[in-house]
C-alpha positions, 0 to 999 in steps of 0.5 A: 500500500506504499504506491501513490494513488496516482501511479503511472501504470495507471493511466491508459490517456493523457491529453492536454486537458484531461487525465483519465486513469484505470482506477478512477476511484481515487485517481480523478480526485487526485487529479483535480487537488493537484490542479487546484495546487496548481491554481493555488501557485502565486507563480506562473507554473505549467505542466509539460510532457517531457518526452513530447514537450507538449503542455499538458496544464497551466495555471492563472497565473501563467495565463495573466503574465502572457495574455493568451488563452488557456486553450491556446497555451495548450497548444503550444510545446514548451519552448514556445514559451521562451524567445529563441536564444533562450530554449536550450538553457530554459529546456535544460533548467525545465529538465534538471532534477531539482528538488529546491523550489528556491533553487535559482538557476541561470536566467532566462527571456519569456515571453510574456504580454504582446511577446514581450521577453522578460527574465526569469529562472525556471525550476522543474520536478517531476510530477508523476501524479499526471503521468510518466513522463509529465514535470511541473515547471514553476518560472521565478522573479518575474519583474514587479511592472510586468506582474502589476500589469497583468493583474493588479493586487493589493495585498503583500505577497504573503498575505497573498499566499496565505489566502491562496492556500486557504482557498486551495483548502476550501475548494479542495474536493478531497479532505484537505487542511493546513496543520501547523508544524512545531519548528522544533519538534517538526510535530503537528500541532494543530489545525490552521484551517480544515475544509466541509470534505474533512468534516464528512469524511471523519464524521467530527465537526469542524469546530471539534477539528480544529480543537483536536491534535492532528495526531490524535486523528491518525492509528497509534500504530502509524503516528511513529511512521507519520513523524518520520515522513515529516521529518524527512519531507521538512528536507525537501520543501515543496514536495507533495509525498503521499503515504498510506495510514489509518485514520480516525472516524467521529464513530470510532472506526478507522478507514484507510487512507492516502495522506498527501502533505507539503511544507509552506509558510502560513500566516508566518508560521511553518505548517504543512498542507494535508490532503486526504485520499480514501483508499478503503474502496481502494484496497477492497479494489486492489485485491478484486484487482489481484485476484481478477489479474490472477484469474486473467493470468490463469486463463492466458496460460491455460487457453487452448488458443497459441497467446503471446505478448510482445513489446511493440517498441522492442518486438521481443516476446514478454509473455507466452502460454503452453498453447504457443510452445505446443503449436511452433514446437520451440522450447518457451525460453526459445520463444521468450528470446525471439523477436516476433519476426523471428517467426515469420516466413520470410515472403510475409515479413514485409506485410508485418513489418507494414502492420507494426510500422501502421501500429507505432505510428498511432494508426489503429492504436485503439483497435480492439479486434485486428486480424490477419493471416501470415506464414510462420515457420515451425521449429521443424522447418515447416510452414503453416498459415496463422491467422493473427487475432491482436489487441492493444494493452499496456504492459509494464508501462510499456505499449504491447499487444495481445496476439492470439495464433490460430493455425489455419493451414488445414481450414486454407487447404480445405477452403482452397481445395473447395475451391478447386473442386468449384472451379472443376465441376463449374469446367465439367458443366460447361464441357458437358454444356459445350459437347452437347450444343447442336453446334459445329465441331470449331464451336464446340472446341472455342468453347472448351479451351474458353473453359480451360482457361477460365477454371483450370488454372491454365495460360494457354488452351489449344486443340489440334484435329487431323486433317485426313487430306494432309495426314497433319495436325491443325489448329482448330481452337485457341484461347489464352496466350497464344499457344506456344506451339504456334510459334512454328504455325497452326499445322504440325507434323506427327512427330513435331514438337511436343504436340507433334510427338504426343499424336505419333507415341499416342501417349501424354507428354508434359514438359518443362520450357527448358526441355533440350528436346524443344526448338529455340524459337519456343524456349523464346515464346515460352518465357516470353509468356511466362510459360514454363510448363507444357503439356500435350494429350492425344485424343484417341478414337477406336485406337487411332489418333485423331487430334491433340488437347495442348496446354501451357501454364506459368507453374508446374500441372497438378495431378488433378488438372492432369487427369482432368485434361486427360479426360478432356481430350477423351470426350474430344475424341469421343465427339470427333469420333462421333462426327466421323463415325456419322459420316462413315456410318452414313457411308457405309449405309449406302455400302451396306445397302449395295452390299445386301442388295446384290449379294448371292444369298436370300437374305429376309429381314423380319419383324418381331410379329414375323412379317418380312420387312425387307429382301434382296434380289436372291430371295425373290429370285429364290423363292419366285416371287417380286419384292412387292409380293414378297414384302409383307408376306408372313415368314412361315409361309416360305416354308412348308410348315406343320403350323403356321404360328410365327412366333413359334416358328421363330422361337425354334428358328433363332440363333441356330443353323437348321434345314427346313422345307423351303416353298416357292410361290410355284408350290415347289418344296425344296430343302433350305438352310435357315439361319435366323438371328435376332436383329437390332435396328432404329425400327425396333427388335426384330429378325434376319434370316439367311436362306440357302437352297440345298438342292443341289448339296443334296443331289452331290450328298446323294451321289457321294453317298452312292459313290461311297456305298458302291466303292465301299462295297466293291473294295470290302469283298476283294479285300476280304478275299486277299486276306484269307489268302494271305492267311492260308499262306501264311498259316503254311498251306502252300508250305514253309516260306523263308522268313524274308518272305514271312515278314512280307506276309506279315506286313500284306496282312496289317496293311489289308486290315488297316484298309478293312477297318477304314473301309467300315469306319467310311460306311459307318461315319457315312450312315451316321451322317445319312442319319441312319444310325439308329440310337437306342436311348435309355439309363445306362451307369456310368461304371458299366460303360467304363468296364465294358471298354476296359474289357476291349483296351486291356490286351492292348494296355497290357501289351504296351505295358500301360496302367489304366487307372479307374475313377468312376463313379455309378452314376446313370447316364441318358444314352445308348450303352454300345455307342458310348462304350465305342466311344470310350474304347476309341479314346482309351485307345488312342490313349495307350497308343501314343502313351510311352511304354510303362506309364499310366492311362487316367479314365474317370467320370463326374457330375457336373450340373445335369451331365455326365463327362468322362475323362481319359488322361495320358502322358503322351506327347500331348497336341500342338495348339494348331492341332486342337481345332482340326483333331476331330474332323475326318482324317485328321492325324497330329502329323509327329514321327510315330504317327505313321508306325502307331496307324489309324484311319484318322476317322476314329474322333470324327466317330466318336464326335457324331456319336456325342452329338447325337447324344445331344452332348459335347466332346473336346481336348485339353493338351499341353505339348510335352505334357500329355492330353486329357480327352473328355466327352459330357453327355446328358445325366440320367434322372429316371430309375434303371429298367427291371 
């Protein structure tokens, strides 16, 4: 409690007028006593700003002696007070530490009425009740004509100065009153005078004031405190000090209290003017004051916000909280050592600097809210947006400011990329707008790279179509700065330039203006421009080249715009492709027309209710009537069918190749081939059919047949013939034979079977074709089939050292047993046949949805792929060096593939060269139960 209660921490606003401080409880009265002290002075006296010279008080008596307006005195600094040879050494005097009021320092010229200059000696002394920087200067010896004529007085001077002091009691706000001083003892004796204020803050009456000791008003505690002060005050005369005691109430009670005295002469006698403060509110206050700063501190350290405060004289950091150590990852004494540019990244330090620059200056000094958004640099290196939330505030006398740091790169980023994606979907609505207007192609293209330039971030957009005449790329549409390409011209060769090599490698190509690949001339245009990164992409059309999207920007291409410009150039070839594929489908409509128009197959087309919509010049010709007569008509009725229900007919007909009835208007039957397929057309749904007159194939199928039968026939019996002679020769009836002659016997009569069997397989594959081949369908087990055909192959195996190995299960199979059994045999043969000696043969079975298939593996050479397709068609043979000695028809597999078809089932190979060949046919599975 031993701070005055005018403290310079205090004030927050000084003018020339007024004094407001933070703590105006006790402050503003202060205030006003020291001005009434001022106004008491018989001297001139002011009030100056040592630091910006300006006067911030003045006194009657300064007005009287220079005639000007207290508002113009003002105005002025304070050497304007004294002619110009005269305001160093009055400046210095007004500056010197003095504590002696009576101090006579060097004279110096005023200027007083009319400016006239007078002489005077100026003491000063600090006066901290106004604020920091403010000192009282008091001018001396005035000359008595200059003083009678600026306010004509009657009284003695000190007659004078008692009633000034008097009336400075009197008209005292605060408790005031003039003590007389034992010159011996320095004690106070009694009052002198006393004022109403005096009265009501004690609660005694004037009239017992004035008959009760000074001391006696003041704590016994704090009497011994109060003579030492005044003993040490009588040895600065004229000072006003200010200390803290307890004093008495009429009730009583004590209340604490600021007591301001300063020793003057009274009446001729020493005494001592008093001037009471209460401060009781003010402790209260102070502590309310300590215990909200605590609270303020507290929450300053545990804000989740980064805070600091700096000085904005220094810019060092004076106070940070954990926040702030968390967010840049410096240790706090860092921080506290750092000044606040320290922090920012070097491209934001002017606009700090400007900010700081705007503040010291007085620009904004009272803004409460100022925010902005710098880059800071962390104590790893790295970079991030803060956004600067400052306040103004006073700390330790000094101006600062309160900033708060909010982290705002992740909300940038996002704000940017919001951004971006805005930009991009607003390019893909007008791509999308662009692509579908009914305009022409160069319309549509300005209008894209018009896009580009405004959403993509892209200097310059061009798009190059192939002219077909000329097999080179041309400018069709440009936007932005010129496109750096066209600094060699609007048409380019495949091959030239970036745009050039992104159409003949069909791929993207992005690049850097400094790339050696580019001609001078572009490195010229391109940082002329300010391009320093290109880019080309291909629009490609059915796996052809049909144009180039190009671009150019002054940084390098985001992986986004990438892709973006990527897709671009595909919806460019999409739409090229497009307008060239109606023009080469309107050209082929008119080939396709010529071609089915005169093609040599009758071909119908056909509505979905089977109506014929169409027919070329074969169908009438093949069937006799005109197109007229023919167009219209029903399908069914060029066949000679059982009904005449179209849609049945055409159910049984589609997607498959069938021999029907065919009928001519002359009511001819012949045999037609039918190939009907669904069809597709802006009509609608609908069928084409492909018809083929097969008399003729029938009448050549005829003879083969005859042919074959005859020949077949004819050769069966001599052969049957020559081998019951060999084998009467061979069996010794015309006697021994050298063994020369034996082998030759042996070999007539392989060859002789060979050819009988060959003979058979003819006739037989021929009956089947001839559909003569009469199938005996029923449910058969699986197991049954394979041990019947293991019976025939067993020998064989045994002889060839194979190893069949059986995994079958007995599952029953819809089929002719004697036909299937054929077919296994024939496979399990050719199994053992091409084998290698001692090695195993597989046979097995599954089921596999509603069919049987059976398996045979071997561990033979296996099939070459160009052999797969063509190994089941008549006298087919893998072509290898044992094929010719292992022997064989080359119809076996062509049997056993009629025998499966008929079956309504299926036959293949799965073979891998050098690792042998699984044979497998699936036949239809059985569902009823085995006959009795």
């Amino acid at each position: 409690m031993d701070r005055p209660p005018f403290h310079p921490d205090d004030v927050t606003e000084t003018d020339a007028s007024t004094v407001r401080v933070r703590d105006a409880s006790h402050s503003e009265n202060t205030a006003l006593a020291f001005r009434a002290f001022l106004e008491a002075l018989a001297l001139p006296a002011w009030i100056f700003d040592s630091e910006t010279r300006r006067i911030l008080a003045v006194n009657d008596a300064l007005v009287d002696l220079t005639q000007r307006p207290r508002d113009a005195l003002l105005t002025l600094k304070v050497y304007d007070l004294f002619t110009a040879d005269s305001r160093e050494t009055a400046y210095a005097q007004m500056q010197a530490e003095t504590e002696n009021s009576q101090h006579r320092g060097n004279l110096v010229r005023m200027l007083a009425h009319r400016s006239l200059p007078i002489e005077v000696r100026v003491v000063s002394r600090p006066a901290p009740a106004v604020h920091t920087n403010a000192r009282l200067a008091i001018a001396h010896e005035v000359p008595a004509d200059r003083v009678a004529a600026s306010a004509p007085r009657s009284e003695a001077p000190s007659s004078r100065n008692d009633l000034r002091w008097r009336t400075f009691v009197e008209m005292s706000p605060l408790p005031a009153g003039i003590v007389l001083v034992d010159r011996e003892t320095n004690r106070a004796v009694a009052f002198m005078a006393i004022n109403d204020a005096l009265s009501e803050a004690t609660g005694f009456t004037r009239e017992e004031l004035l008959r009760m000791p000074p001391l006696d008003l003041i704590h016994e505690n704090d009497r011994q405190a109060l003579a030492r002060d005044i003993a040490r005050q009588n040895t600065r005369a004229s000072k006003l000090d200010w200390r803290t005691y307890r004093h008495l109430r009429k009730d009583g009670s004590y209340f604490e209290v600021h007591l301001g005295s300063v020793s003057i002469d009274f009446e001729g006698e020493k005494a001592r003017v008093t001037v009471l403060t209460d401060v009781s509110a003010k402790s209260r206050a102070e502590t309310a004051t300590a215990q909200s700063e605590e609270r303020y501190r507290t929450l300053f350290e545990v804000c989740p916000v980064a805070t600091c405060v700096y000085d904005l004289t220094t810019l060092q950091f004076v106070a940070i909280n954990d926040a702030m150590v968390r967010l840049y990852g410096y240790r706090r004494e860092d921080i506290l050592n750092m000044g606040v540019l320290d922090l920012v990244a070097p491209d934001d330090a002017d606009l700090v600097i400007g900010q700081i620059e705007e503040l010291r200056r007085g620009n904004n000094a009272r803004v409460l809210h100022r925010a902005y958004t710098v880059r800071h640099r962390l104590a790893t290196g790295e970079e991030i947006d803060v956004e600067l939330i400052e306040a103004p505030l006073l700390y330790g006398g000094s101006r600062a400011r309160l900033v708060m740091h909010q982290d705002v790169t992740e909300h940038k980023r996002a704000q940017a990329e919001l951004v971006k994606r805005a930009r991009i979907e607003t390019f893909r609505a007008e791509l999308g707008t662009a692509m579908m207007a009914d305009e022409s192609l160069p319309a549509h293209f300005e209008r894209v790279t018009e896009a580009m330039i405004g959403h993509l971030d892209v200097d310059s957009a061009g798009i190059w179509i192939l002219d077909e005449a000329s097999g080179q790329l041309e400018l069709q549409a440009n936007a932005g700065n010129l496109d750096i390409a066209t600094a060699g011209g609007k048409r380019l060769r495949f091959g030239e330039t970036w745009i050039g090599r992104a159409a003949s490698r069909a791929a993207p190509v992005l690049l850097d203006t400094i790339d050696p690949a580019m001609r001078p001339m572009e490195v010229t245009y391109a940082q002329r421009h300010g391009i320093s990164s290109v880019c080309a992409f291909p629009c490609i059309a059915r796996g052809r080249v049909i144009g180039v999207l190009s671009a150019g920007c002054s940084h390098s291409f985001a992986e986004e715009v990438v892709n973006i410009l990527r897709a671009t150039a595909a919806q460019i070839a999409q739409s090229v492709g497009a307008a060239f594929a109606y023009e080469a489908l309107r050209v082929s409509e008119s080939l396709s027309r010529s071609v089915l128009a005169n093609m040599l197959s009758p071909l119908v087309t056909i509505s979905e209710e089977g109506i014929v919509e169409t027919a070329n010049a074969a169908a009438t010709a093949t069937f006799g009537y005109s197109r007229d007569e023919l167009i219209g008509k029903p399908f069914s009725a060029l066949f000679e069918a059982k009904s005449r229900d179209q849609r049945q007919l055409l159910q049984r007909l589609q997607g498959r190749v069938s021999e029907e009835d065919g009928k001519k208007k002359s009511g001819e039957v012949f045999k037609c081939e039918v190939r009907l397929f669904h069809l597709e057309s802006l009509r609608g749904p609908g069928y084409a059919a492909i018809l083929h007159d097969l008399s003729e194939r029938y009448e050549v199928e005829r003879l083969k047949a005859e042919f074959v039968s005859v020949v077949s026939h004819e050769l069966r019996t001599p052969l049957t013939a020559l081998r019951g002679s060999i084998g009467l020769l061979a069996g010794g009836v015309m006697g021994t034979f050298n063994t020369d002659v034996t082998e030759m016997l042996e070999i007539a009569d392989r060859n002789i079977r060979r050819l009988i069997t060959l003979v058979n397989d003819i006739l037989e594959l021929e009956r089947m074709q001839q559909t003569k081949l009469t199938l005996v369908i029923r449910p058969v087990r699986a197991l049954s089939i394979v041990e019947r055909s293991l019976e025939v192959v067993r020998s064989f195996a045994d002889q060839e050292r194979i190893v069949i190995d059986v995994r079958c299960t007995d599952d029953l199979v819809q089929g002719d047993d004697d036909r299937l059994v054929q077919v296994l045999v024939n496979l399990l043969s050719n199994a053992v046949k091409f084998s290698p000696a001692g090695s195993r043969v597989e046979v097995s079975n599954e089921v596999e949805a509603n069919t049987i298939v059976f398996r045979v593996k071997d561990r033979g050479r296996g099939i070459p792929a160009s052999h797969r397709r063509t190994i089941f068609e008549r006298f087919a043979q893998v072509h290898t060096d044992d094929s010719r000695e292992k022997g064989g028809s080359g119809l076996g597999l062509t049997i056993s593939k009629t025998i499966v078809e008929r079956h309504d089932g299926t036959i293949g190979v799965d073979s891998e060269e050098g690792r042998g060949s699984t044979f497998w046919f699936r036949v239809p599975r059985a569902f009823l139960p085995l006959p009795p």
